[in-house]
LUMKETOR-309901 format. One record per atom (N, C-alpha, C): residue in three letters; x, z, y. Coordinates in pm, whole numbers, padded with zeros to 5 digits, always signed. Example, Ala and Ser with C-alpha at 12.3 -4.5 7.8 and 13.67 -1.06 7.14 Angstrom:
BEGIN
ALA+01319+00780-00569 ALA+01230+00780-00450 ALA+01320+00780-00330 SER+01285+00708-00225 SER+01367+00714-00106 SER+01290+00787+00003 
This chain:
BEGIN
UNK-03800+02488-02830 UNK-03713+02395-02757 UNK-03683+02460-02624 UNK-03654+02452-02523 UNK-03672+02531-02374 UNK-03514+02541-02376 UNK-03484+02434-02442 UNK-03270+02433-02418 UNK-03285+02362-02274 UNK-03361+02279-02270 UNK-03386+02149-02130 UNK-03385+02239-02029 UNK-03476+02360-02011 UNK-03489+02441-01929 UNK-03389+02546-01856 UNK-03284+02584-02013 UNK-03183+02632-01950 UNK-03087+02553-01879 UNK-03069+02394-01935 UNK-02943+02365-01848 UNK-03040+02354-01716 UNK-03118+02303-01706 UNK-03150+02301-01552 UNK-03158+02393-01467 UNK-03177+02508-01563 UNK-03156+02617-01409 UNK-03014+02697-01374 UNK-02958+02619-01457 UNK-02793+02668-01418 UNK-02746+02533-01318 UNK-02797+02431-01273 UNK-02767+02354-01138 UNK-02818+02395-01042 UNK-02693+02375-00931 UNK-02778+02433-00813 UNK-02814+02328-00744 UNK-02877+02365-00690 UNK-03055+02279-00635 UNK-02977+02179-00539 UNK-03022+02048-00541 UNK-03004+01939-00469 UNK-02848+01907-00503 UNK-02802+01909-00618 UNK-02683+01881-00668 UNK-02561+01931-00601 UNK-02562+02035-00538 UNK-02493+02075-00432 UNK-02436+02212-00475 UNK-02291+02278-00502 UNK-02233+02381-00476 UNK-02314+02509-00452 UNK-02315+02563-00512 UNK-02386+02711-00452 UNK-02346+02784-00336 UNK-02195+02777-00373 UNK-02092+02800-00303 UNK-02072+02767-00135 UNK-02019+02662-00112 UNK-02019+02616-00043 UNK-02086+02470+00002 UNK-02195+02447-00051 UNK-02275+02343-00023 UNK-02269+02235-00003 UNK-02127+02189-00104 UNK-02085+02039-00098 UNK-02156+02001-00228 UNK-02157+01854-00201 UNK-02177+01800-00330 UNK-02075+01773-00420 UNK-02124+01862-00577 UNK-02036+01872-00647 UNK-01987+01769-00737 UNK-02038+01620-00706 UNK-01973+01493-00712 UNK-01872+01455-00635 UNK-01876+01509-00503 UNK-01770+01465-00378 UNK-01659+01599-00458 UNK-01712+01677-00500 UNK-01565+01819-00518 UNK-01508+01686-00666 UNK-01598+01696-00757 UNK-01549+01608-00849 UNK-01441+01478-00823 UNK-01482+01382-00735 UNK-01408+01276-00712 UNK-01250+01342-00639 UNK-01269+01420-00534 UNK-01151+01525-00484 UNK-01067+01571-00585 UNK-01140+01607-00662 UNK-01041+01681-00796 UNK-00983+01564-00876 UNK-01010+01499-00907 UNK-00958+01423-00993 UNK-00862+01337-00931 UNK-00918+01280-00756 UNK-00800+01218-00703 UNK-00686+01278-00691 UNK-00693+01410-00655 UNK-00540+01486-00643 UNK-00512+01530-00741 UNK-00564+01517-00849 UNK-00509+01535-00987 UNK-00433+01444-01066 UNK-00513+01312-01009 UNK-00384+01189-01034 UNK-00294+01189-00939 UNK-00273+01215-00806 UNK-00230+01185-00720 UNK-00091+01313-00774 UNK-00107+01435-00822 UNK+00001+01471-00853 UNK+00080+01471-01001 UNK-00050+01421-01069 UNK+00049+01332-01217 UNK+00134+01203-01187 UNK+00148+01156-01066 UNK+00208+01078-01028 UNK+00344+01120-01008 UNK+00448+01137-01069 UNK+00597+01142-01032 UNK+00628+01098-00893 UNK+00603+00950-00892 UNK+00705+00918-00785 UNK+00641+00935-00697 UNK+00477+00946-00690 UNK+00405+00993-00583 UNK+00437+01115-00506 UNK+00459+01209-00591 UNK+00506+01379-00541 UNK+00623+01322-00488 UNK+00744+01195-00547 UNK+00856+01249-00463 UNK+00825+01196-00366 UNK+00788+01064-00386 UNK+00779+01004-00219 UNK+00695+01125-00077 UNK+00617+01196-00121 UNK+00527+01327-00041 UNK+00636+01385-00015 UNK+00700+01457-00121 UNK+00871+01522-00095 UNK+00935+01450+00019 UNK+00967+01335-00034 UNK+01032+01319+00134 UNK+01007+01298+00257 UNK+00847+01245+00236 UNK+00778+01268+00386 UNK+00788+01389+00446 UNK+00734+01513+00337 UNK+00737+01646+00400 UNK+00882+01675+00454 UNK+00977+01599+00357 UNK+01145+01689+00454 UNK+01187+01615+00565 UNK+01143+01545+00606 UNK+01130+01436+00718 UNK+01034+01520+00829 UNK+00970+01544+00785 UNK+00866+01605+00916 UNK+00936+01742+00905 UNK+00952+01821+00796 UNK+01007+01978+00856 UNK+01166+01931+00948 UNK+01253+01832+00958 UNK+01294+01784+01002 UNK+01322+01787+01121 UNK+01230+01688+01158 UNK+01211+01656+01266 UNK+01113+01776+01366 UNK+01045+01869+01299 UNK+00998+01972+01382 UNK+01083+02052+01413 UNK+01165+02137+01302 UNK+01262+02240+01352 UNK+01415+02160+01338 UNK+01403+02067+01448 UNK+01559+01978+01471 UNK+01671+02057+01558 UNK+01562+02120+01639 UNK+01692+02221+01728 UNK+01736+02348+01661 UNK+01632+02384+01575 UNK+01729+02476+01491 UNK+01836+02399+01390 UNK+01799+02331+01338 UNK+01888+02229+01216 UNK+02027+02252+01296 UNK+02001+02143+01414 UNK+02140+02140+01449 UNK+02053+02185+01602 UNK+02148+02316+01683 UNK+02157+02362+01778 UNK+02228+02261+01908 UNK+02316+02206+01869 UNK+02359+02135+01953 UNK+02288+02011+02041 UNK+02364+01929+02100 UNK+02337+01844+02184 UNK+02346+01689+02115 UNK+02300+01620+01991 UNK+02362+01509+01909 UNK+02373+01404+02001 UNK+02389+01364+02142 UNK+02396+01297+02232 UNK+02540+01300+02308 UNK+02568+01425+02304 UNK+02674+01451+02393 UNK+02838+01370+02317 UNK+02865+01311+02370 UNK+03038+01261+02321 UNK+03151+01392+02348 UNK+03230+01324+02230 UNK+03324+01389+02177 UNK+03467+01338+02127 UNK+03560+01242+02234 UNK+03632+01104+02212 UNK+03739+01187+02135 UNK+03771+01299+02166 UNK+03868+01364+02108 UNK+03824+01397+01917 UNK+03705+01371+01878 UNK+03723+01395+01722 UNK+03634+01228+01696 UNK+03648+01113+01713 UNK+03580+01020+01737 UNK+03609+00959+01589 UNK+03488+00940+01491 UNK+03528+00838+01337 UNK+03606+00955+01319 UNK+03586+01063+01280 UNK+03609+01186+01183 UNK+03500+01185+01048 UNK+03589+01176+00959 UNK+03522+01176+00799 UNK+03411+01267+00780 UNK+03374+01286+00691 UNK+03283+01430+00644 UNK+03371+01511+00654 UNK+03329+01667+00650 UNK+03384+01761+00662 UNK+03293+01886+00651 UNK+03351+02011+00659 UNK+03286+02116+00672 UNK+03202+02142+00792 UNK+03264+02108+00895 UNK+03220+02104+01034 UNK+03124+01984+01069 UNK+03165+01886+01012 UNK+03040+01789+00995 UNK+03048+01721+00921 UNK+02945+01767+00815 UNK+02923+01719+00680 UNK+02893+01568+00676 UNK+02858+01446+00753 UNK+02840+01362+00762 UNK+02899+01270+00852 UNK+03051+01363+00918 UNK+03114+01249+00997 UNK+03062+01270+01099 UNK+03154+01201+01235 UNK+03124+01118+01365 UNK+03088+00991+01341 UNK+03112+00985+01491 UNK+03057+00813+01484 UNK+03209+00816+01599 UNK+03186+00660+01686 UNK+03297+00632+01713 UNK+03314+00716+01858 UNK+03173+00797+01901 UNK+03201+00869+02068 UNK+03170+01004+02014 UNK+03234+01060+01905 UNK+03267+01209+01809 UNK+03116+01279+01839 UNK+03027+01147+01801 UNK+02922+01285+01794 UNK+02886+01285+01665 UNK+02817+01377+01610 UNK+02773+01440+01463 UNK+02656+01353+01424 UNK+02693+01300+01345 UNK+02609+01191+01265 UNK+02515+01255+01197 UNK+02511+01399+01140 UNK+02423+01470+01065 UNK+02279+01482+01204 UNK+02374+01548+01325 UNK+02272+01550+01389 UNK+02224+01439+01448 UNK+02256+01346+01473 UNK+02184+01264+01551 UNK+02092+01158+01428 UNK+02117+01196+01291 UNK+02017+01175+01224 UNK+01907+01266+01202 UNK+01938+01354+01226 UNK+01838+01481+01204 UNK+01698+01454+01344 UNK+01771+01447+01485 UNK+01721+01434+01562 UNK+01616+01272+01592 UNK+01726+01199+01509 UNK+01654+01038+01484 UNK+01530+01028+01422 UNK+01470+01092+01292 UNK+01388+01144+01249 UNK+01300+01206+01319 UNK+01285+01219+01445 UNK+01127+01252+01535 UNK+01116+01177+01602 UNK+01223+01057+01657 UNK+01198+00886+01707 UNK+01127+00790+01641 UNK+01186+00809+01444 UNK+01170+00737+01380 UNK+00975+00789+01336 UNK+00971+00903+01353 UNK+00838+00956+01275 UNK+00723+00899+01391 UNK+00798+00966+01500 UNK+00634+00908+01642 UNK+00682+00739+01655 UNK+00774+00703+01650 UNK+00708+00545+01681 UNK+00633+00496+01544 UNK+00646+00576+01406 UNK+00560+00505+01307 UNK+00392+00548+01293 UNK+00367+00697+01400 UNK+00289+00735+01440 UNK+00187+00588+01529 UNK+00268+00578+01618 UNK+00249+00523+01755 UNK+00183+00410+01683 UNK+00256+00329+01623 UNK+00240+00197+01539 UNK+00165+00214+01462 UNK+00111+00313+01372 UNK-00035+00250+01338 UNK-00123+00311+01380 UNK-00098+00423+01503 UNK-00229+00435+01572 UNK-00275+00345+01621 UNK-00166+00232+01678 UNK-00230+00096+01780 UNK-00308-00002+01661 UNK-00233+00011+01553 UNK-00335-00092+01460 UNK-00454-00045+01358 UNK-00478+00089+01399 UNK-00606+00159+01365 UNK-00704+00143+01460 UNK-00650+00172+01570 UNK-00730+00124+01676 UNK-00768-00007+01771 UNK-00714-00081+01705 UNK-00746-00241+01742 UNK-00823-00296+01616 UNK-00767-00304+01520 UNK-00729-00393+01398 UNK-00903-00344+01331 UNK-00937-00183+01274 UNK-01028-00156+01234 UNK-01138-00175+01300 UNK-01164-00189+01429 UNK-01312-00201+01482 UNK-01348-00365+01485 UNK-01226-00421+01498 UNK-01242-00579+01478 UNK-01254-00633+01371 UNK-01177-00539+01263 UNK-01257-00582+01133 UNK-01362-00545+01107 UNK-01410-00448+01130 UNK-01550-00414+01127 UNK-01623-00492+01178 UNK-01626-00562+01294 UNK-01751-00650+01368 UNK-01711-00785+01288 UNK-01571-00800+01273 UNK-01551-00941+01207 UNK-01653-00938+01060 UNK-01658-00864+00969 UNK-01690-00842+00865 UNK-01854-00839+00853 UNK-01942-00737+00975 UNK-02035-00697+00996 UNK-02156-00825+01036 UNK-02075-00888+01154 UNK-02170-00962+01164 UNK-02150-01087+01166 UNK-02015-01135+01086 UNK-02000-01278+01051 UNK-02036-01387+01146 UNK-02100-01527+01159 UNK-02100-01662+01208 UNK-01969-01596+01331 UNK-02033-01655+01443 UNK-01927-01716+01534 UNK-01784-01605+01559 UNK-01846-01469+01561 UNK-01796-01361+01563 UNK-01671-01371+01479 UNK-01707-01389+01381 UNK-01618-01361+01255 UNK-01510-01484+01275 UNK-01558-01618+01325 UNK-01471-01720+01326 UNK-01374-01687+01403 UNK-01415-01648+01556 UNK-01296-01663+01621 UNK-01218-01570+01601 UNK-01244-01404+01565 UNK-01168-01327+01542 UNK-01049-01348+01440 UNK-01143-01467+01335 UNK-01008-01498+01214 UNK-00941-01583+01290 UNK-00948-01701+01307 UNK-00861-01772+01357 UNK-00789-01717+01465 UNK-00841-01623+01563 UNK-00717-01526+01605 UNK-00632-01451+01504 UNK-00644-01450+01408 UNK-00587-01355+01322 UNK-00509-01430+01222 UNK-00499-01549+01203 UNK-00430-01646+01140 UNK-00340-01663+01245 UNK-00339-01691+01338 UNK-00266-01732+01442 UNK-00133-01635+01460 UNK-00202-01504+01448 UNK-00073-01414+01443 UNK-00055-01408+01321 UNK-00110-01426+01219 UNK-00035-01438+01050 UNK+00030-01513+01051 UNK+00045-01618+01146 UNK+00154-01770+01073 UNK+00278-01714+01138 UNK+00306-01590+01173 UNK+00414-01544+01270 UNK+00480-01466+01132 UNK+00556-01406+01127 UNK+00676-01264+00991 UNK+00607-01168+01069 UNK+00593-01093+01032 UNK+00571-01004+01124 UNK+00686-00926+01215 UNK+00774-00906+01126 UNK+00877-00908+01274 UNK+00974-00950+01348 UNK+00899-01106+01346 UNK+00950-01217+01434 UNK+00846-01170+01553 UNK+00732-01136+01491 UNK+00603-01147+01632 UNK+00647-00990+01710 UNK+00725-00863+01607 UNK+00791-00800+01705 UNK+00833-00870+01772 UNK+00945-00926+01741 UNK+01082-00928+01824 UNK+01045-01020+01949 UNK+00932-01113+01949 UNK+00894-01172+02088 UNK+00832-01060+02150 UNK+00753-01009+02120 UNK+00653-00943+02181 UNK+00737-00831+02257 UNK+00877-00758+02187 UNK+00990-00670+02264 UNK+01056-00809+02415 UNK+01096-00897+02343 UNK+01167-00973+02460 UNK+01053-00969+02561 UNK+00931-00983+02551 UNK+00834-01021+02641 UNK+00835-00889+02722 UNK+00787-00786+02673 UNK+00744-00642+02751 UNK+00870-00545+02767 UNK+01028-00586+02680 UNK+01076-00527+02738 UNK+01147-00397+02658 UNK+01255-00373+02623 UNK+01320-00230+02518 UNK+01222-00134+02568 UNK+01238-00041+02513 UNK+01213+00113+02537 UNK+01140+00143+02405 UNK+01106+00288+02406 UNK+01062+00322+02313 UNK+00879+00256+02292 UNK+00796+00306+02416 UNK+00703+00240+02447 UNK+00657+00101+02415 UNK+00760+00041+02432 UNK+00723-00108+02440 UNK+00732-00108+02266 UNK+00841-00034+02212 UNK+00893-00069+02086 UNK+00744-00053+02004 UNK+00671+00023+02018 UNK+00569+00101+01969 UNK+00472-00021+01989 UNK+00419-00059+02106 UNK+00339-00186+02176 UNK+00350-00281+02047 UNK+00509-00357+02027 UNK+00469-00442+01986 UNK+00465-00440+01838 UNK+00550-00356+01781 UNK+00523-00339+01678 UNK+00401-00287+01613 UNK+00324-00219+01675 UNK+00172-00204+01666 UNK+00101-00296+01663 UNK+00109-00423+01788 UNK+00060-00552+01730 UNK+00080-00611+01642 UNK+00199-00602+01566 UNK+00231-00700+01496 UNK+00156-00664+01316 UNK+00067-00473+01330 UNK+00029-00450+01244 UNK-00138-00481+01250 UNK-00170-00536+01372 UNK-00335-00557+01380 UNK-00413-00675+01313 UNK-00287-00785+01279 UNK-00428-00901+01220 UNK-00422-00835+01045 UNK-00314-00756+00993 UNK-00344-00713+00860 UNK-00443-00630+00832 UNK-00453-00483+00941 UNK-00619-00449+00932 UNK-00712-00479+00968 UNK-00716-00623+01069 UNK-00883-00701+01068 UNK-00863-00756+00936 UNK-00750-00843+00848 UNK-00820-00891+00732 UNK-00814-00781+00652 UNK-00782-00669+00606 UNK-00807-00559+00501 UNK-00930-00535+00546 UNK-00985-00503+00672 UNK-01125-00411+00695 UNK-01202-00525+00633 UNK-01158-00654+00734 UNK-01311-00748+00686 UNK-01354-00754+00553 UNK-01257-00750+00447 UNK-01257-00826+00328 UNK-01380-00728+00266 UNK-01323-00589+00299 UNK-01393-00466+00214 UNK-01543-00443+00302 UNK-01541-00506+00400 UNK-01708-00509+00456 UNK-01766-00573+00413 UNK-01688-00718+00390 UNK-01782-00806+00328 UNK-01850-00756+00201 UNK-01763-00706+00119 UNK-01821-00592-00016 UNK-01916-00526+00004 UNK-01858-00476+00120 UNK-01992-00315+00114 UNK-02096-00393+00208 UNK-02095-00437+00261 UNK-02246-00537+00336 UNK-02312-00565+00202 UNK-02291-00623+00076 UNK-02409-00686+00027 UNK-02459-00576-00065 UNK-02407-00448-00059 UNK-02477-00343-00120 UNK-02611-00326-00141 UNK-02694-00284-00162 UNK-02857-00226-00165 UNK-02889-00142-00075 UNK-02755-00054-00054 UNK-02857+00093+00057 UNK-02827+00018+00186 UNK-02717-00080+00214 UNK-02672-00139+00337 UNK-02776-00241+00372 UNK-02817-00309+00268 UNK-02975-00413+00266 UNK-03122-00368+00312 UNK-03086-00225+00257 UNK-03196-00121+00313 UNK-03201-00062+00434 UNK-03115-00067+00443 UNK-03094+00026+00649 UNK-03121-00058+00679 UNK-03052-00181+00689 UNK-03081-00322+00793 UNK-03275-00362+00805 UNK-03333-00345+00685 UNK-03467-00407+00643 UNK-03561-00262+00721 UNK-03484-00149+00677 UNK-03595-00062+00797 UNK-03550-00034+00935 UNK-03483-00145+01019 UNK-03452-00128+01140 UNK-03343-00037+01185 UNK-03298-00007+01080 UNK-03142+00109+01147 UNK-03081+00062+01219 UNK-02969+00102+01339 UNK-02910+00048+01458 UNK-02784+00009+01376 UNK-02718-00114+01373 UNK-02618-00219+01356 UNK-02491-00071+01361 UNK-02485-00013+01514 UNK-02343+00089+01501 UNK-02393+00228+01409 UNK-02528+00238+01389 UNK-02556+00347+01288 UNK-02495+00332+01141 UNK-02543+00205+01118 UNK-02516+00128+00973 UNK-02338+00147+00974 UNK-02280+00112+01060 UNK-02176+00076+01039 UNK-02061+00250+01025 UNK-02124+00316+01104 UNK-02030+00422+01121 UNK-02100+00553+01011 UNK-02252+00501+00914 UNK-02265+00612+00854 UNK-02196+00559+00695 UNK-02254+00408+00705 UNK-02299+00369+00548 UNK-02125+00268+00506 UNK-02092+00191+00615 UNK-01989+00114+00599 UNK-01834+00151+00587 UNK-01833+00210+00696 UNK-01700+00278+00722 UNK-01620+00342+00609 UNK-01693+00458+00578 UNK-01677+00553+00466 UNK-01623+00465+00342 UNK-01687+00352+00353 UNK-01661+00319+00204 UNK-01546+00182+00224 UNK-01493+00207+00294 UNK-01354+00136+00323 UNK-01214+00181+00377 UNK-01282+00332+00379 UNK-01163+00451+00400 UNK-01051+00443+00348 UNK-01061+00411+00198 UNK-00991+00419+00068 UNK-00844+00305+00140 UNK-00896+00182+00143 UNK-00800+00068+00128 UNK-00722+00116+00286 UNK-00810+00192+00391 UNK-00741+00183+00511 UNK-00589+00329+00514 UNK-00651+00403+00423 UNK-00585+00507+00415 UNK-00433+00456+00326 UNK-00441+00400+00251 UNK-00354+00315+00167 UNK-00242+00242+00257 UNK-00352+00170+00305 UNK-00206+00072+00448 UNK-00146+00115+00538 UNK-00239+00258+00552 UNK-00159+00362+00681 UNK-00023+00396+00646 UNK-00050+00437+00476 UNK+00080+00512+00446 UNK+00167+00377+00439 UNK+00111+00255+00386 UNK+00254+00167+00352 UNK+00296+00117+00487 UNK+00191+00122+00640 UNK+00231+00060+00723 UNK+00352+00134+00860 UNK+00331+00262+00806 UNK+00423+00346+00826 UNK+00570+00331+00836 UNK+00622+00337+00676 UNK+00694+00271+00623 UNK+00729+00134+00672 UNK+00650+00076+00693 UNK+00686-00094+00754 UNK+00731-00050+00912 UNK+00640+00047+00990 UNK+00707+00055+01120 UNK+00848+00118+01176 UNK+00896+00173+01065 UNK+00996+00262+01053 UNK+01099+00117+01012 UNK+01060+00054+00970 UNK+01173-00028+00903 UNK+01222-00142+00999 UNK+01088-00181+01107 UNK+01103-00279+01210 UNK+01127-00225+01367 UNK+01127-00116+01356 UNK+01189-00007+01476 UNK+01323-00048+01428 UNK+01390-00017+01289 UNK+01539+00002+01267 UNK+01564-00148+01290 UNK+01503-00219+01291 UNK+01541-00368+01261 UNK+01560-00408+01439 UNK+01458-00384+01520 UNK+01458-00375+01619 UNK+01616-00324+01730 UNK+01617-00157+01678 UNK+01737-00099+01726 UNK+01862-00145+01645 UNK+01820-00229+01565 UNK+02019-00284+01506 UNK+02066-00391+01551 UNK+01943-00482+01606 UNK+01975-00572+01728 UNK+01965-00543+01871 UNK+01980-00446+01905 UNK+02020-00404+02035 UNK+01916-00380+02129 UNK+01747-00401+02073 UNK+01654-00455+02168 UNK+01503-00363+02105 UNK+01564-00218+02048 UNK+01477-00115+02018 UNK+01498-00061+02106 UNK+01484+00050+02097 UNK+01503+00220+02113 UNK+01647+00223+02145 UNK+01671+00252+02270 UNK+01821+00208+02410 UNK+01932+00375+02365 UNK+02002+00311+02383 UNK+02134+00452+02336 UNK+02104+00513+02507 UNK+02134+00674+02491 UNK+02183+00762+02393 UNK+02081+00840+02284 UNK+01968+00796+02299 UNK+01849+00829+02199 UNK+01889+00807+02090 UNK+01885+00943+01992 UNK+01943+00882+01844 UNK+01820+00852+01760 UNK+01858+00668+01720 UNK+01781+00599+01651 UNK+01841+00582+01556 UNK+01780+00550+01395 UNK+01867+00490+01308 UNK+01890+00361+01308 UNK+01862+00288+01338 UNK+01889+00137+01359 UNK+01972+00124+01475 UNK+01992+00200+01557 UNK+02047+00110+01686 UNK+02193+00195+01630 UNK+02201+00366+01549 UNK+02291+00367+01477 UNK+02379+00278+01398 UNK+02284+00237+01331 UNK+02329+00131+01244 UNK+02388+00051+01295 UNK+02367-00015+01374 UNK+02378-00117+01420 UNK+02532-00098+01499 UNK+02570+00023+01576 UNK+02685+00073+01628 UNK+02804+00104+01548 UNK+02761+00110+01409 UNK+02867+00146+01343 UNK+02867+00024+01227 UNK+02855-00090+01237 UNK+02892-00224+01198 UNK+03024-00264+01184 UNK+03056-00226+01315 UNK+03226-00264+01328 UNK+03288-00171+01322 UNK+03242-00059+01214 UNK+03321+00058+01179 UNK+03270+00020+00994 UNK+03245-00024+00935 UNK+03203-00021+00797 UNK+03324-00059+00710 UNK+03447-00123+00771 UNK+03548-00103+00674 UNK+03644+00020+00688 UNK+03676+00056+00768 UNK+03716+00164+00838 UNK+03700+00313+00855 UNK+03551+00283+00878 UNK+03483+00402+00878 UNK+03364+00374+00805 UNK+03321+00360+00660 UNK+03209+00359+00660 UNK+03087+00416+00646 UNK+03135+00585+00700 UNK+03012+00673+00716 UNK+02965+00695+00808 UNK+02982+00596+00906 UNK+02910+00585+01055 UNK+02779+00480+01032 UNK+02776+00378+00939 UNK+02625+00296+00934 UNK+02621+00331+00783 UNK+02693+00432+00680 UNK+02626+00434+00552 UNK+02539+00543+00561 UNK+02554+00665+00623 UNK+02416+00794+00645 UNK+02304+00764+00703 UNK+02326+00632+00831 UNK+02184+00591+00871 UNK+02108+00516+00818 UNK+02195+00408+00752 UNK+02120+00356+00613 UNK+02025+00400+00512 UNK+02145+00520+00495 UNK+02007+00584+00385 UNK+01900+00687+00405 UNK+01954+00678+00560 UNK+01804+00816+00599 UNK+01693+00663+00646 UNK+01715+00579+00680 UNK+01596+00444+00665 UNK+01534+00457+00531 UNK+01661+00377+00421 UNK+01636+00345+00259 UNK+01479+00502+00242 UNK+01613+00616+00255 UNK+01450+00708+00220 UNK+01353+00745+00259 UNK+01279+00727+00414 UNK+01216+00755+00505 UNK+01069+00604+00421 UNK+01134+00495+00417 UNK+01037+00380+00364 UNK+01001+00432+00274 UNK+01127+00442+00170 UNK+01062+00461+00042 UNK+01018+00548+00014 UNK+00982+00673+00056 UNK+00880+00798+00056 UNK+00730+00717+00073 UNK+00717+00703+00221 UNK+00618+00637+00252 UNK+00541+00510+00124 UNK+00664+00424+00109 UNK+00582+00355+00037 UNK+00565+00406-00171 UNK+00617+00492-00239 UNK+00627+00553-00336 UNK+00445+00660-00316 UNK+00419+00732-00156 UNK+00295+00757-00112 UNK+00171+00664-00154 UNK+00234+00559-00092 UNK+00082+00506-00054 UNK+00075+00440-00214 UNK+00129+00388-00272 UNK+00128+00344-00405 UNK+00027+00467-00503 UNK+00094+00578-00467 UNK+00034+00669-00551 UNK-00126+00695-00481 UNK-00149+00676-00372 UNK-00269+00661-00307 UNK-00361+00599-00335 UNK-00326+00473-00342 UNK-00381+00369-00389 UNK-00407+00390-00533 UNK-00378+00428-00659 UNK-00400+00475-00774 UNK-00514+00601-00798 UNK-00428+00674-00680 UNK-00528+00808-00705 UNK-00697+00785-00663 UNK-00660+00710-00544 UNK-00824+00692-00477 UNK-00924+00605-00539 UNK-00865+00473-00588 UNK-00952+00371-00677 UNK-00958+00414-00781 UNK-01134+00396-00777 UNK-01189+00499-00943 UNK-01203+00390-01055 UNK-01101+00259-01018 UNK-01106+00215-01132 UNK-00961+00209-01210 UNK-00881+00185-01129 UNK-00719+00277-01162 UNK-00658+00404-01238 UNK-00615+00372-01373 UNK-00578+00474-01432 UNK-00433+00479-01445 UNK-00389+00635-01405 UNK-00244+00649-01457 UNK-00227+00670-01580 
């Protein structure tokens, strides 16, 4: 017999990589997530268009060299063309570029926006979740309070309150993404709190922020990584919603919404002044959210494509 003997000495010791000294359960779960994650069709495209969105918006001054700000009354609501494949708008500037350039407005305020609700939203769900009675009450009922709001109705006060700009745009629309990750974090703490190894740290005295940042966190990564990508997408969409009522992101900054919004009373007339910014929105979301969908599939190991 001594077969037992050979498989065991072909593992390397402490279940770990020879190689590089990961555990070859963590390489396992890795592999297989990005293995669904790229049997996913619409997953790759939606990645596709995030990635042409960001090469984009990084090399924008090469794209277009010019100035997409500067007016031009003399070619003003000029069609597509060779010279500009996407038209003017109505003060002859190049709609290609000032979408091209819109695309690093549109990318950092969706940046901006869920950095503010990563960094509010997750540590409050965490304590909301962690240590429940009074804690947990008032934080929810703060958090209902801004749920009974659309969410971007609670923009659009929170802009009248603090004010246009890009900054502010970011402010409030960032709030308006924080009571969704106190209830996503809490829900998934409450899960991982009644675990065994989490029952066990607590019973041999481990420190409350030890527990939380070795044993808890980690295992709620999954759902937070998920809402990043769809909340993205949501901030991109309430920036445009924002700038098409006049009270985003202030002209001559090229935004797509406040685009949009300028070429309204050009849509019978002209309607490739709000139909190109339209659809650099339409695909900018739907990348993002076609992402996180496939995210959400790839990462939950109970989800099969």
């Amino acid at each position: 017999m001594g077969s037992g003997k050979e498989k065991t000495a072909k593992l390397p010791e402490g279940g770990r990589s020879s190689s590089e000294g990961i555990p070859s359960g963590t390489q396992s779960q890795f592999r297989k997530g990005l293995a669904k994650l790229l049997r996913n069709k619409m997953a790759v495209f939606g990645g596709i268009l995030i990635l042409g969105y960001m090469v984009t918006a990084i090399f924008a001054p090469i794209l277009y060299p010019g100035n997409p700000s500067a007016p031009n009354l003399m070619r003003s609501l000029e069609r597509p063309s060779w010279e500009h494949p996407l038209g003017t708008d109505e003060l002859g500037r190049s709609i290609l570029g000032r979408i091209i350039y819109g695309s690093r407005v549109s990318l950092m305020i969706s940046l901006g926006v869920v950095s503010v609700g990563l960094l509010i939203g997750v540590p409050l769900g965490l304590i909301s979740g962690y240590y429940g009675g009074k804690v947990d009450f008032i934080l929810q009922r703060i958090t209902d309070m801004l749920l009974a709001f659309p969410g971007f109705l609670l923009a659009l006060a929170l802009v009248a309150i603090l004010g246009v700009g890009i900054n502010n745009t970011v402010i409030s629309i960032g709030i308006s993404m924080v009571p969704i990750y106190i209830r996503l974090v809490r829900g998934c703490v409450l899960s991982v709190r009644e675990q065994v190894y989490v029952e066990a740290a607590i019973a041999v005295g481990t420190p409350d922020l030890r527990i939380i940042r070795r044993h808890i966190l980690p295992n709620v990564m999954v759902p937070i990584i998920v809402q990043t990508s769809l909340g993205m997408g949501t901030a991109i969409l309430f920036a445009a919603g924002l700038g098409f009522l006049g009270i985003g992101v202030q002209p001559p900054t090229p935004e797509w919404g406040a685009m949009l919004g300028s070429g309204r009373g050009y849509i019978f007339n002209s309607p490739h002044v709000a139909t190109f910014p339209g659809l650099a929105i339409f695909l900018a979301v739907l990348g993002f959210n076609l992402l996180g969908d496939g995210l959400r599939d790839a990462l939950d190991p109970r989800s099969k494509i």
